[in-house]
N, C-alpha and C positions, 0 to 999 in steps of 0.2 A: 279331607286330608289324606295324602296318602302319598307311599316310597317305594322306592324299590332299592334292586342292589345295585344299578350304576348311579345313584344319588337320590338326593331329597326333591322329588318334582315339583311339591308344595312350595319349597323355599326359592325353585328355579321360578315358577308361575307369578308368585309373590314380587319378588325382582323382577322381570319382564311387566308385571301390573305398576310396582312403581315407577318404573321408569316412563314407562306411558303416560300415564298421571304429572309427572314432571316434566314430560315433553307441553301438555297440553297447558301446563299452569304458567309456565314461561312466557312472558309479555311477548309478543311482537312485536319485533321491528320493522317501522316502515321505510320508502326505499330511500336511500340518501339523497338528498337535497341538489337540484342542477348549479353548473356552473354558476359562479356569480350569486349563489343564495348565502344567506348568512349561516354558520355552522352552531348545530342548537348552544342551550347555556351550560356554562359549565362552571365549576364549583369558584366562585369571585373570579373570574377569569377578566380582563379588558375586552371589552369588547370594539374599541375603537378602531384597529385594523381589518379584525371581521365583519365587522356591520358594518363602518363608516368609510370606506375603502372603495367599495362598489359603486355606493349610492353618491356618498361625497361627491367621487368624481365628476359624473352625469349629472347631479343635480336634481334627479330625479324620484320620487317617494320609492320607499324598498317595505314591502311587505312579506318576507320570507318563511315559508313553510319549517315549521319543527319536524326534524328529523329524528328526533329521540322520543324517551315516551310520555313527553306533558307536551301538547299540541299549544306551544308560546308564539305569540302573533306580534312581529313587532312593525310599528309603520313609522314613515314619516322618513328626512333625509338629512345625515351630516349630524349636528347638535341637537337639533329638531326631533328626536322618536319619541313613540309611545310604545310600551310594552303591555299586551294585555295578556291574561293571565288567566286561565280555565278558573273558575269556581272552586273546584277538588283538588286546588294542588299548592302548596307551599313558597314563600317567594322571601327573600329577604334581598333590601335591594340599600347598596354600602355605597358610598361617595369617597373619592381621595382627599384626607383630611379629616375626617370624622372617624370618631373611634365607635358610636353608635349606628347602627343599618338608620337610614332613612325611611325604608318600608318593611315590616314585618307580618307577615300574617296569611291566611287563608283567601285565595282568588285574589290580591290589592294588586292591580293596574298602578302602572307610573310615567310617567316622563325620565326618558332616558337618555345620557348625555353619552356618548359612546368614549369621549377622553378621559373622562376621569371618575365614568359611574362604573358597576359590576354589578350584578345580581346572580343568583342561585335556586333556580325552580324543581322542589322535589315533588311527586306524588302523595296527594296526603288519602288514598286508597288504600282498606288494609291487602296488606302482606302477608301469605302464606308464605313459611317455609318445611318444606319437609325431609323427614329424617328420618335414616338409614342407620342405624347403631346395633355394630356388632359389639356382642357384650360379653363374657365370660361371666356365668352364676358361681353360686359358693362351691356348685359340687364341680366347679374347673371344666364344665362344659359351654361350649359356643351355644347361644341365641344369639338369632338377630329380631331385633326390636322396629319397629315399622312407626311412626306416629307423625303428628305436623304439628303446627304452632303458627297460631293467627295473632298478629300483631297490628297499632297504629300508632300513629304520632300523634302525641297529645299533649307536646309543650315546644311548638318547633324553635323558638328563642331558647333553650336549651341542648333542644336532638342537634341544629346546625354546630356549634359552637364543638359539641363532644364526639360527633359522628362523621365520619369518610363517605359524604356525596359525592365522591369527588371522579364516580364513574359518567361521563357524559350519556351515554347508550343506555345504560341503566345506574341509576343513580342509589339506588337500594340495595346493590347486588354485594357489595361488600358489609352492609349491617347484615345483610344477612344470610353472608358465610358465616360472621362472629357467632349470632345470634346462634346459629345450627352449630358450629363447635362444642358452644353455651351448653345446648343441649343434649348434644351427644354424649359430652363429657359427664353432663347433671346424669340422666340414664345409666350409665356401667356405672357410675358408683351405689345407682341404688340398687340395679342388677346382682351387684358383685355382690352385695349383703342379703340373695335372695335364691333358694330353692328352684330348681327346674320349674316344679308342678305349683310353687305359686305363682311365678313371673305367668304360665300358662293358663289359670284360673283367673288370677287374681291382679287385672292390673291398675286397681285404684293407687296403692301405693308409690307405684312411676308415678302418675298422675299428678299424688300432690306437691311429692320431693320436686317434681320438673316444675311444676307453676310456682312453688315457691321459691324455686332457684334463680327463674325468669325473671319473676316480679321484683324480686331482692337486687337484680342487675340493670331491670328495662326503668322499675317507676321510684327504684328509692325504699329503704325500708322506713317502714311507718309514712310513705311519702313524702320523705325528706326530701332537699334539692339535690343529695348527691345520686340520684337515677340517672337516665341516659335523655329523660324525653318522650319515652316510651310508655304505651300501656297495652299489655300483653291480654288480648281478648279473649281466645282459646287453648287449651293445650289438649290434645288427645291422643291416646296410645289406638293405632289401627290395629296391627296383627306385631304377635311375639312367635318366632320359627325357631322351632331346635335345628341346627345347622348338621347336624349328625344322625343321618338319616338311621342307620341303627337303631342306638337312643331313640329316635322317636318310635321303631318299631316297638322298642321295648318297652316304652312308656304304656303305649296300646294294647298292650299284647293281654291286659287283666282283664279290662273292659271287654275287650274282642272274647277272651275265653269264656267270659262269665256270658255273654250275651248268647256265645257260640252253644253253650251247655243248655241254656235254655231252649234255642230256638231247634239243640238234637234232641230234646226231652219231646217237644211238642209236635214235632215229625216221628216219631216211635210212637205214638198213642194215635196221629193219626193213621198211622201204618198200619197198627192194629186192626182201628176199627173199618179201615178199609176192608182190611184181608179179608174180618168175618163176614162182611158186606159182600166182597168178590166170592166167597166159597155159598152163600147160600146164593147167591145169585148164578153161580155155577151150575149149582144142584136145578133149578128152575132152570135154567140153559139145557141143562144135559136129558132132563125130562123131554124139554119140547122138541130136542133134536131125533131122539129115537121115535116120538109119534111122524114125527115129520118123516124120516128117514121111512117108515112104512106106509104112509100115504106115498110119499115118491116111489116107493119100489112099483106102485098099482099103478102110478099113473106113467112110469117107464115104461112098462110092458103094452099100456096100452099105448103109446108114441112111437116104442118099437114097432107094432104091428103096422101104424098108418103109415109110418116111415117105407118100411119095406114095401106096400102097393106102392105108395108116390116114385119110391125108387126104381119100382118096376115101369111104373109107366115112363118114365125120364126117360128112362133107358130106350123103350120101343119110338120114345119119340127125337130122341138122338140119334139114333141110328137110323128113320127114316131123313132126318136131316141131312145126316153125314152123304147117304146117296146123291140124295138134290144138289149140296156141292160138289164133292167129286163130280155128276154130269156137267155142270155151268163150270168147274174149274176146265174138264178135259176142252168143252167148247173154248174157253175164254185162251187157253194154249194153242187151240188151232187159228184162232182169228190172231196170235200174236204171232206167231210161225209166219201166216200168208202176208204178215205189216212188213217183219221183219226179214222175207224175201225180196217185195215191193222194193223198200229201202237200201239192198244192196243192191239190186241193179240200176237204181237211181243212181247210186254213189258210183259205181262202175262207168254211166253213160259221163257223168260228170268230170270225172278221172280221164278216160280219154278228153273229152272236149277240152280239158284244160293241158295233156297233153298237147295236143294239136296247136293248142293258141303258143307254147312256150316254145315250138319248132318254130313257126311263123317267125316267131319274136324274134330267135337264135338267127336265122335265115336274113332276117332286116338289118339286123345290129350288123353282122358282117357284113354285108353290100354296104352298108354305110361306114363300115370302118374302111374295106379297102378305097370307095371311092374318095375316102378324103385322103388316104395314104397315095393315091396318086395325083389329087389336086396338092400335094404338100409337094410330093416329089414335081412336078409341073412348075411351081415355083419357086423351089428352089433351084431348077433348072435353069431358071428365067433370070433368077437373080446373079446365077455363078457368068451366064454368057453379057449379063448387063456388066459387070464389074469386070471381064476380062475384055469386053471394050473399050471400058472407062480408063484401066489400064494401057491399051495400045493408043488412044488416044492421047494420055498424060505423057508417054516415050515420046510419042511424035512430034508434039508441041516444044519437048523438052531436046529432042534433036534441032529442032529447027531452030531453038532460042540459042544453041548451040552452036549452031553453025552460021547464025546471023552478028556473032560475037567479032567485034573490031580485034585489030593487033594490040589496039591501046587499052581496052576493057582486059583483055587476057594477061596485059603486063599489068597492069591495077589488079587484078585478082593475085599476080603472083607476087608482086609488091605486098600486098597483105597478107600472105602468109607464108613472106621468111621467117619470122620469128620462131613461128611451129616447124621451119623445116630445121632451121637453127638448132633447136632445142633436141630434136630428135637423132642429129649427125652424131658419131664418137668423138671424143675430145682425143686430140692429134698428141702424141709423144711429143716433136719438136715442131719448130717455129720456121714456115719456111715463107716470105715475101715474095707476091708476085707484083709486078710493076708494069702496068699496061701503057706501052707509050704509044703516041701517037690519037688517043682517044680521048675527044671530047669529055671530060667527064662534067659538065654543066648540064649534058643533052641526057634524053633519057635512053638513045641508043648507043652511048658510051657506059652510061651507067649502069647496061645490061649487058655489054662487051664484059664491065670489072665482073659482075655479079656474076654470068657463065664461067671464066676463069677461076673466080675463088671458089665455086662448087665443084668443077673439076680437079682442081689441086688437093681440098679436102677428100674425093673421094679418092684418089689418088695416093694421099695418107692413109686413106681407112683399110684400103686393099692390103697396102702393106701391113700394118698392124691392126689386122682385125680382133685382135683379142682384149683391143682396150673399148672399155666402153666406160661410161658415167663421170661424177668429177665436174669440177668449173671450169670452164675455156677459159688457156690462160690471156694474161693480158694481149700479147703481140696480136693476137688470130682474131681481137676484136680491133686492133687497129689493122689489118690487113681487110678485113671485113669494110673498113670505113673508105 
């Protein structure tokens, strides 16, 4: 056990362990039931549009998996089921009309009519619950109290009648919230009438206040018929936490000192008889180091002397070494001088020859530029004198179509486009009638007598008043036209 100053780590550890504990204790749920399955039982609920609904219709037997936590098998189809019923689990099975269950008991199988039967299947496995109770003692400090409580059903024609199964998923889970209230409640009052350092010591006392508070609630006192049903198996106190991590330093702090005192008494006597240990071991130490110290001074002098020959002789035979390189370095520099002459006049002969090759190339590349610059010029030369004959040729053809043109094509060409020449004249100030007599106008060379006269009369207008231009031609100048 142990705190510090941002909190009581005991009492964080304690909580993160129950809760674990309560994660692992929690039934499992298996996964809900498919489409078209019958939905588990539930506390006298009808089951005749659940069950009889699917199967009815089809005609066919319906055997549907339990989705909650008593594995209930029910078969058969419409009026026709049988409900069977694990060994270890609770069933009471009621009819519309009867004031008594038709089945009552541990594992009883039935035939079941889904119009006007119901049934209610609990687990008859005991039940832990466990509890969390923060408690305030007499000296008006926070504990929290840690403990469980093992329970079973041991009159279920009494637990159904008094008790809330009426959770399908888990059919227990509300006895036993009660049941944990029950006990929470039982706990701080007997907390509240109890000292720090006994709740800490001593926790037979919770113990029996809590199983007698249980028992007095679950079986009945003196086992009378007024209990619930129930027969309460265990009750146990796990762990009591001072919630005030302080306080609990303080609590420790005697033990801690008294233990402290002891164990600085028994480190001072071993220090002692160390020290005397270490001083006369000393004194043997310091003896053998001064014999020592004068064997080594002899055996120094004579190391020094062999040192100096050996160092003599290194020496005579370094320095004939040192020669032997210096001559193989001076050689090994001359053979690299004569490599590294070789190699640049190699580089040199190459240098030109690559020279030489990149004039060549320069030399080629031009003769083949200009010789296509004059096959380009060649034909486009070729093309300019094809197209300026194709030209004299297209005039020629176009004189000739020209001049091979009847009198009656050139008056058909000018017949078609009066309109444009129409459009393009000035619109005349006034209105002046020319009246061509004597001329066919049925023929077409009367009708081109009219046409020459009304161009000449218009231009005639136009001369004199050239400053008019645009405007709609008025009405007359299109019947003089006609």
């Amino acid at each position: 056990m142990s705190a510090n100053d941002g909190g009581n780590t005991y009492l964080e550890k304690v909580v993160a362990q129950q809760a674990v504990l309560e994660d692992d204790l929690r039934s499992r749920r298996s996964a809900p039931p498919p489409p078209g399955a019958a939905p588990p039982p539930g506390p006298l609920a009808k089951r005749d549009r659940a069950l009889g609904g699917a199967s009815g219709a089809s005609g066919a037997p319906a055997a549907p998996a339990e989705a909650g936590p008593v594995e209930v098998r029910i078969k058969g189809f419409w009026r026709w089921k049988n409900v069977l019923v694990p060994p270890n689990a609770f069933v009471v099975h009621t009819r519309r009309g009867r004031a008594e269950p038709l089945h009552i008991g541990l594992g009883v199988s039935f035939r079941f009519n889904p119009s006007t039967d119901s049934f209610l299947v609990v687990p008859g496995a005991t039940q832990t619950i466990l509890i969390n109770a923060y408690c305030i003692c007499s000296e008006l400090q926070g504990v929290l109290v840690q403990g469980y409580v093992q329970w079973i059903i041991q009159d279920f024609a009494t637990a159904y009648r008094k008790l809330d199964f009426g959770d399908a998923q888990d059919p227990m889970r509300v006895v036993n919230l009660q049941l944990r209230e029950q006990a929470e409640a039982a706990i701080k009052d007997k907390v509240s009438s109890m000292g720090v350092r006994d709740v800490l010591s001593d926790k037979q006392p919770i113990i029996e206040e809590l199983t007698a508070r249980l028992r007095a609630v679950a079986e009945g006192e003196d086992h009378s018929d007024r209990g619930l049903g129930l027969r309460i198996v265990t009750v146990q106190i796990k762990e009591a936490v001072v919630s005030s991590s302080r306080l609990w330093e303080n609590l420790q702090k005697p033990y801690r000192a008294e233990q402290g005192r002891i164990a600085r008494l028994a480190e001072l006597e071993a220090e002692e008889a160390v020290a005397q240990r270490e001083m006369a071991a000393q004194r043997v130490k310091e003896t053998q180091r001064l014999e020592h110290e004068r064997e080594l001074a002899e055996l120094r002098s004579r190391n020094e002397a062999e040192r100096f020959d050996t160092d003599t002789a290194e020496k005579l035979r370094r320095t004939r070494r040192e020669h032997d390189d210096a001559r193989e370095v001076a050689e090994l520099e001359t053979e690299t001088t004569r490599h590294a002459l070789r190699m640049e006049r190699e580089r040199h002969a190459e240098e030109a020859e690559t020279g030489r090759l990149r004039i060549e190339r320069d030399h080629e590349l031009n003769r083949l530029r200009v010789e296509g610059e004059l096959a380009l010029q060649e034909t486009r030369s070729r093309s300019q004198h094809e197209t300026a004959l194709l030209g004299l040729e297209r005039d020629r053809v176009r004189a000739e179509l020209d001049n091979g043109q009847t009198p009656a094509a050139i008056q058909a060409r000018l017949i078609t486009r009066l309109p444009d020449i129409l459009e393009r004249l000035p619109k005349p100030d006034e209105l002046r009638t020319v009246t061509v007599n004597g001329a066919d106008q049925t023929s077409v060379a009367g009708l081109l007598t009219q046409l020459t006269a009304v161009i000449g009369a218009l231009r005639a207008a136009a001369a004199e008043s050239p400053a008019v231009t645009g405007g709609a031609a008025p009405e007359g100048t299109g019947r003089a036209a006609r």
